[in-house]
Short mmCIF file of the C-alpha atoms (twelve columns), coordinates in Angstrom:
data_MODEL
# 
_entry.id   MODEL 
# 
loop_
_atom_site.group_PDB 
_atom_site.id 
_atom_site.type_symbol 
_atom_site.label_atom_id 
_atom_site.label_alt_id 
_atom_site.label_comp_id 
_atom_site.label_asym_id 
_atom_site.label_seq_id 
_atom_site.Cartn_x 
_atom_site.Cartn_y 
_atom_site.Cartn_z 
_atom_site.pdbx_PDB_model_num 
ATOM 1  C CA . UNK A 1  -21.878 -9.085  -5.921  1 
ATOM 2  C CA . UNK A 2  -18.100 -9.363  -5.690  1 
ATOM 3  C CA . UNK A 3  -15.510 -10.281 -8.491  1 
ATOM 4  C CA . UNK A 4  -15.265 -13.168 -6.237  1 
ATOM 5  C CA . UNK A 5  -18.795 -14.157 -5.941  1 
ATOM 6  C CA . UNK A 6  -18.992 -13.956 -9.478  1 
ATOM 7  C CA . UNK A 7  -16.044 -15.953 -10.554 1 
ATOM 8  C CA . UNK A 8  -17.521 -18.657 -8.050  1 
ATOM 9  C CA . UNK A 9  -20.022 -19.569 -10.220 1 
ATOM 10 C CA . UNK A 10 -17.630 -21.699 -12.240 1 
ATOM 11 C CA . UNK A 11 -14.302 -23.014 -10.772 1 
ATOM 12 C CA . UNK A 12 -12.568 -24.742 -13.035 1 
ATOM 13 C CA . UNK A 13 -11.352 -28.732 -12.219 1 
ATOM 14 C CA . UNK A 14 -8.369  -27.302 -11.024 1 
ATOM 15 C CA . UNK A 15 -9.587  -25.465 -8.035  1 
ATOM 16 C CA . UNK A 16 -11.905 -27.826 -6.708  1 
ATOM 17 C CA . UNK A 17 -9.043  -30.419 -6.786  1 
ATOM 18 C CA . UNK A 18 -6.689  -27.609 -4.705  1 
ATOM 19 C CA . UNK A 19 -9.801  -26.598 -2.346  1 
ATOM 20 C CA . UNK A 20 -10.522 -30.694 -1.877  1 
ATOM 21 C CA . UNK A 21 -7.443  -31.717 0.622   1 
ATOM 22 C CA . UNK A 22 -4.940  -30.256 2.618   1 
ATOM 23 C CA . UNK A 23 -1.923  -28.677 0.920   1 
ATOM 24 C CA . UNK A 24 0.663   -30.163 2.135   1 
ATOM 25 C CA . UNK A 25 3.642   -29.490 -0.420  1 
ATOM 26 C CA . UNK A 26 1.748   -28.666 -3.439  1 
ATOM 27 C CA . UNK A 27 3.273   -26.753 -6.223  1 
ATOM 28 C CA . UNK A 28 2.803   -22.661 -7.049  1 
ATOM 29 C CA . UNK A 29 1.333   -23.862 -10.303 1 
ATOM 30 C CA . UNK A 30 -1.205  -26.080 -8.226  1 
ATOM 31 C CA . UNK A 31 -2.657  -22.980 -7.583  1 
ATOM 32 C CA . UNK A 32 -6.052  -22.210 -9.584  1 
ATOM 33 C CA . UNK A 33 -4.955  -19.752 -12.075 1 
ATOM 34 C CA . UNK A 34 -1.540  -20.190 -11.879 1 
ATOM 35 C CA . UNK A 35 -0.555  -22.116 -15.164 1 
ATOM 36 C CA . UNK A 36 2.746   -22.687 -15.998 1 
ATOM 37 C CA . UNK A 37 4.045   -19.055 -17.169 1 
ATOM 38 C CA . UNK A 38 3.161   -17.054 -14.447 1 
ATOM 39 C CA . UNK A 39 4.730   -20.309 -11.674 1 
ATOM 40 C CA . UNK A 40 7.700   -19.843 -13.354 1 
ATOM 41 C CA . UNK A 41 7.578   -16.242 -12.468 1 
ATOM 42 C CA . UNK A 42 6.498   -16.937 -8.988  1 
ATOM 43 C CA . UNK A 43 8.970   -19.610 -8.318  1 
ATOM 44 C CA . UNK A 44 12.224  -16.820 -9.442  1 
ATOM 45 C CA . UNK A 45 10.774  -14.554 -6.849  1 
ATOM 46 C CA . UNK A 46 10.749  -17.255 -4.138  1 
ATOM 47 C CA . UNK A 47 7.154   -18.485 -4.417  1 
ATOM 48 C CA . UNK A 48 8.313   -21.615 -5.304  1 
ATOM 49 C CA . UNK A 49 4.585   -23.618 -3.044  1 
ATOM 50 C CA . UNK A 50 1.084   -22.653 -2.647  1 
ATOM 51 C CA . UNK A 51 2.203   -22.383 0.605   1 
ATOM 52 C CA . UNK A 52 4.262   -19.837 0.454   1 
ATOM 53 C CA . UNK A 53 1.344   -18.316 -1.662  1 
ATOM 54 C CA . UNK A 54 -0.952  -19.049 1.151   1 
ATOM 55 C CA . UNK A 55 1.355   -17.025 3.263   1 
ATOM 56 C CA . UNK A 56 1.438   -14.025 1.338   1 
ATOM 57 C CA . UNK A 57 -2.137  -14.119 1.121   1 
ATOM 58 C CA . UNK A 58 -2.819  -14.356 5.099   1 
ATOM 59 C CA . UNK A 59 -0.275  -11.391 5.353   1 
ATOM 60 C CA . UNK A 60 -2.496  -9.595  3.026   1 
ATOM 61 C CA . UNK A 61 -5.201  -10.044 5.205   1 
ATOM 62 C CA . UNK A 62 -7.429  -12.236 2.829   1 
ATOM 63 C CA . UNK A 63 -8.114  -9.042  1.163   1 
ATOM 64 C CA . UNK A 64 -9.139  -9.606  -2.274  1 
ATOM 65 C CA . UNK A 65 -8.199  -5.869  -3.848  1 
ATOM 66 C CA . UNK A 66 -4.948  -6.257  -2.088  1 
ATOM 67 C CA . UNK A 67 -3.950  -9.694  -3.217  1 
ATOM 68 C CA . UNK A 68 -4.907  -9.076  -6.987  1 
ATOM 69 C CA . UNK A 69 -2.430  -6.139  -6.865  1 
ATOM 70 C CA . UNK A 70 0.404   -8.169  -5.542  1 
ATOM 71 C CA . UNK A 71 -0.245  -11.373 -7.782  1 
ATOM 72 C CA . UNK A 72 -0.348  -8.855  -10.839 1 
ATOM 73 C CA . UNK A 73 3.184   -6.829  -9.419  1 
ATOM 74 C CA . UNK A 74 4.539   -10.155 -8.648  1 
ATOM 75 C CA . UNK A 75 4.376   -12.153 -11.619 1 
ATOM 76 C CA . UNK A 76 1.553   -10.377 -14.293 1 
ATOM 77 C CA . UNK A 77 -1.278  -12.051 -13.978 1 
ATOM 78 C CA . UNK A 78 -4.337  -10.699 -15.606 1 
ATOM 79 C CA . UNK A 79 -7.801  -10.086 -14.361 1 
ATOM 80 C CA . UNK A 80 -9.112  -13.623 -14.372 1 
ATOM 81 C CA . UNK A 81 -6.002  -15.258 -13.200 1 
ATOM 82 C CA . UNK A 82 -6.196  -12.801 -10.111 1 
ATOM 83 C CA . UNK A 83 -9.610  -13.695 -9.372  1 
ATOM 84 C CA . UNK A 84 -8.976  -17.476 -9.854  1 
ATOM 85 C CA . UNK A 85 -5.710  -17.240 -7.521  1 
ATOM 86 C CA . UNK A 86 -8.107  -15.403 -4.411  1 
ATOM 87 C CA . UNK A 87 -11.268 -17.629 -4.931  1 
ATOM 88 C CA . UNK A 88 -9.104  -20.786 -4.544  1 
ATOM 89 C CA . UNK A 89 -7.101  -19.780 -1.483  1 
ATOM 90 C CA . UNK A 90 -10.361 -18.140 0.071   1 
ATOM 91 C CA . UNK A 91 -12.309 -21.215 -0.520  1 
ATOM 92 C CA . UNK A 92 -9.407  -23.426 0.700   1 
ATOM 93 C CA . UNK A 93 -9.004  -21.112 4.122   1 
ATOM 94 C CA . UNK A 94 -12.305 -21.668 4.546   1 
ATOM 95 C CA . UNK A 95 -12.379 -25.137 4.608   1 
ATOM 96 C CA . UNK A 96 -9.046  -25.744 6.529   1 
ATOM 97 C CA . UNK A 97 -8.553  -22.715 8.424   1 
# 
């Protein structure tokens, strides 16, 4: 079972509002695990929309070890905000995508 598998299990409110409609010009901090700290952090390096986000993450390949290191280089997020961050925008690519 994957990190992702098991974080799936419980999504919070937030992500199954995100994962629920298109994105359209959502917020960074939209973004399940991405509170207010680390969209501040995100936003200063240009990551200012889930979006953009989203973009990163199709660049990465939807690969979850990959995407975990760059959301932790990028703006610190621990463990569990990694795994919140990739379960969301999986989920959401594959509903829309």
């Amino acid at each position: 079972m994957t990190v992702y598998e098991t974080a799936m299990s419980s999504t919070s409110q937030k992500h199954k509002d995100f994962v629920a409609e298109p994105m359209g010009e959502k917020p960074v901090n939209a973004l399940a695990g991405i509170g207010e700290v680390l969209g501040k952090r995100l936003e200063e390096k240009g990551f200012d929309k889930a979006y953009v986000v989203l973009g990163q993450f199709l660049v990465l390949k939807k690969d979850e070890e990959l995407f975990r290191d760059w959301l932790k280089d990028t703006c610190s997020a621990n463990t569990k905000q990694q795994g919140d961050c990739f379960g969301c925008l999986k989920e959401w690519c594959d509903a829309f995508l």
